[in-house]
N, C-alpha and C positions, 0 to 999 in steps of 0.2 A: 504494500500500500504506500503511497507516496504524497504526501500532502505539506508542500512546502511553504505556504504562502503564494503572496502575490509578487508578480514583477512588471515591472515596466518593457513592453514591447508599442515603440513610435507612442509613448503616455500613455497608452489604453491599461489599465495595472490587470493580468490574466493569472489565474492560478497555475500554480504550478502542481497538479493535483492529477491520479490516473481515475480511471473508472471506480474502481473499489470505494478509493475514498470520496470521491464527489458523492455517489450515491450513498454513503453512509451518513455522510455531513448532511444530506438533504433529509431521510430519513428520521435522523437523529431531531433536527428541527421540527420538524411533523411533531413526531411525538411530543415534545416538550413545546409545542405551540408558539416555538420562536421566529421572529418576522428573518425571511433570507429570499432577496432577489438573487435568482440565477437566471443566466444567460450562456448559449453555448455560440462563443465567435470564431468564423469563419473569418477570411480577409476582409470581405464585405462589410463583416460588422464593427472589425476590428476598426478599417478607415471610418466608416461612419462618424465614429468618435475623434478620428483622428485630427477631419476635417471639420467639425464643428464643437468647438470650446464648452457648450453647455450640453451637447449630447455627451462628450469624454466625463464631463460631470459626474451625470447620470451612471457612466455605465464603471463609471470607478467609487461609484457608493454602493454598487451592488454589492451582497456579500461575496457572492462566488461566481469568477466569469470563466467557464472551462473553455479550454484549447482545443476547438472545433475539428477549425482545418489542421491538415498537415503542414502549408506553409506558418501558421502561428505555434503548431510545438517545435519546429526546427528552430524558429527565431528563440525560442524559449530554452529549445538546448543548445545555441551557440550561442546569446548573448549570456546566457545566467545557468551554462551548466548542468540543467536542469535533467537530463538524463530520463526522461519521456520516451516510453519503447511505440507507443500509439499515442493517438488525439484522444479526447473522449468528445464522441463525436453524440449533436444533441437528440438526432430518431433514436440512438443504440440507448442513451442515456435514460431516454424517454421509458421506453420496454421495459428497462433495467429497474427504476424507478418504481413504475408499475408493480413488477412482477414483485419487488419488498413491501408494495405498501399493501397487496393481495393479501402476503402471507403476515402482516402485522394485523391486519382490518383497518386501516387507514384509507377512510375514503377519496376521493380527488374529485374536483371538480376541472370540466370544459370551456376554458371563454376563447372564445374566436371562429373566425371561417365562417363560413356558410351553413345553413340548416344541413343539406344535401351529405355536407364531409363530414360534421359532428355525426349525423346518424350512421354513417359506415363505420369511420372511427370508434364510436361506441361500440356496435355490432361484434366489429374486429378485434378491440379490446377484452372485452366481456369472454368472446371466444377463446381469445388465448389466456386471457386471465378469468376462471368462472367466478374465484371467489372472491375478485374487485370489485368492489363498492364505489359505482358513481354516481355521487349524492345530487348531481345537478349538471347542467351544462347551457351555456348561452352564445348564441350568432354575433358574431362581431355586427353593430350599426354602422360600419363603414364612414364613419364620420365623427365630427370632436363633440364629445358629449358635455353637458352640461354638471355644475356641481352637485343640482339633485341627483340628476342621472347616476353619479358617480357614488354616492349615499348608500341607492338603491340597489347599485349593483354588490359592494359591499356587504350591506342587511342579504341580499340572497347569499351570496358564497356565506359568509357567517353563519347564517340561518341554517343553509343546507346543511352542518355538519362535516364541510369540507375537511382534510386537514392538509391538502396540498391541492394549490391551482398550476393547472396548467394553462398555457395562453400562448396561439396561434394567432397572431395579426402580422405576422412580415415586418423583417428587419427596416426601418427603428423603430415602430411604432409598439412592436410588443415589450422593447427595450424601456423604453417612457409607461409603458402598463408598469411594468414591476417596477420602478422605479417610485412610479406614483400609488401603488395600492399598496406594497407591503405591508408597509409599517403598520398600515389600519388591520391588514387581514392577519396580522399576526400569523404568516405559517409561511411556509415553502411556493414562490410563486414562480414557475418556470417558464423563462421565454423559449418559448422550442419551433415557433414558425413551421417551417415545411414538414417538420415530423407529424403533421395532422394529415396535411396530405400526403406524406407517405405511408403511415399506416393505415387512414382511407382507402388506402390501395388506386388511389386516382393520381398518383406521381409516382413514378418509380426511379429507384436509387440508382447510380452510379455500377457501375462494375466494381469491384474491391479493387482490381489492380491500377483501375484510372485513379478510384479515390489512394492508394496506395503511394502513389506517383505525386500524387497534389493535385490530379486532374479530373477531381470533381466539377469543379466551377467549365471543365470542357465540357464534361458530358451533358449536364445542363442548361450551357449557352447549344448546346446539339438539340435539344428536346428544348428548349423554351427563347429562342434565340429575340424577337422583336423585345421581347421584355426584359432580358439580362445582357445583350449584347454592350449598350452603354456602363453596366455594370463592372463587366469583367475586363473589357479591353481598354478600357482608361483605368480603372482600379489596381486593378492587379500589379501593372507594372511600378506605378505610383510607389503601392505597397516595399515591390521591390527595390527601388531605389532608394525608397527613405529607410528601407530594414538595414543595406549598406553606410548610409551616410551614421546610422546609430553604431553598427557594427566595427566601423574604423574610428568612431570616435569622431566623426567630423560635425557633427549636430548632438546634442541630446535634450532629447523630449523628456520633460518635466512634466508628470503628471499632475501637479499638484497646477500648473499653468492651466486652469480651465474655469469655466465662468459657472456661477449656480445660480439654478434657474430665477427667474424672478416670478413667473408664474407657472401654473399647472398645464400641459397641455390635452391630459384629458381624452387620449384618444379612447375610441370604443368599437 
């Protein structure tokens, strides 16, 4: 098990943490009803925050932000040593999650996506998990809700009995979810995005040896190209030249260099 803290990769602060222990850390907070935003970054998500001072905010007040892609554990095993044999990547993490909070009775709650994916997702769930308990689940409104709204949604996941959210709205917006509900929901709130629709079964995964390679982000600029193609072919390389200029010491990204918010943004 390997749970090292956090490090600085381009400011964004990432654990340095394998599968075992992130799911036990989440686990652990379930049960004892402790407020913990997680997030699993990919490059995508990592710049997100790189490029904008109050998203880096946010995603370095989370408690735990795991090492998605392969390009963010390599940065974490040559800048800080860190000795990561895989990512913990956020659908595996998702299952993983699952499958302990089955066999604890720790219920979970759904917020995001579309009616159509929460119902398979469920279906899917339930099938491979029988004795998971989900207390509740709600469709993203696709729009920035209001501070009732926000109340409301709270009283339900509280009410249900939840002891872990999960939440599916697409990198940054599930990012600013956990960011902005933890605290209130006291428990484990996880940004996991596309793991809804992959265990949907309405997005399928990468080949292991593309995602092996770091060439995930190919395979689904392949399968979703008009919507990720500005993503990955400015991103990506970005990524990589600022991971150099950190790695020779010619910049260093301070994470503590980042702005906090001045208001809620409330997505839903």
């Amino acid at each position: 098990m390997i749970d090292a803290g956090k490090r600085n990769v381009l400011g964004v602060q990432v654990n340095i943490v394998d599968y075992e222990a992130a799911v036990a850390k989440i686990i652990e907070a379930a049960k004892t009803q402790q407020p913990m935003g997680v997030s699993a970054l990919a490059v995508h998500g990592v710049m997100t925050g790189v490029l904008d001072p109050v998203h880096r905010y946010r995603l370095n007040h989370l408690e735990l932000i795991l090492p998605d892609g392969q390009p963010v554990r390599w940065a974490l095993n040559i800048l800080h040593n860190a000795k990561l044999s895989d990512r913990v990547y956020g659908p595996k993490t998702t299952l993983m999650v699952c499958q302990r909070a089955a066999e604890a009775g720790l219920p979970i709650y759904l917020y995001g996506s579309r009616p159509v994916v929460l119902e398979s997702l469920i279906k899917n769930l339930t099938d491979k998990f029988p004795s998971l308990i989900i207390a509740g689940s709600q469709p993203s409104k696709f729009r920035q809700t209001t501070p009732e709204e926000k109340q409301e949604v709270i009283k339900q996941i509280k009410d249900s009995g939840a002891a872990i959210t999960f939440v599916g709205l697409g990198c940054p917006r599930q990012e600013v979810w956990a960011y902005e509900y933890t605290q209130e929901l006291s428990m484990p709130v996880m940004a996991v995005g596309a793991a809804f629709d992959f265990h949907a079964g309405l997005l399928s995964s990468s080949p292991k040896f593309l995602a092996d390679l770091g060439l995930e982000w190919f395979y689904r600029l392949l399968v979703e190209p008009k919507r990720l193609w500005k993503r990955y072919l400015f991103l990506n390389p970005l990524y990589i030249w600022m991971f150099l200029l950190q790695w020779l010491k010619i910049r260093k990204y301070d994470p503590a260099d980042d702005v906090r918010p001045d208001h809620d943004m409330l997505y839903g």
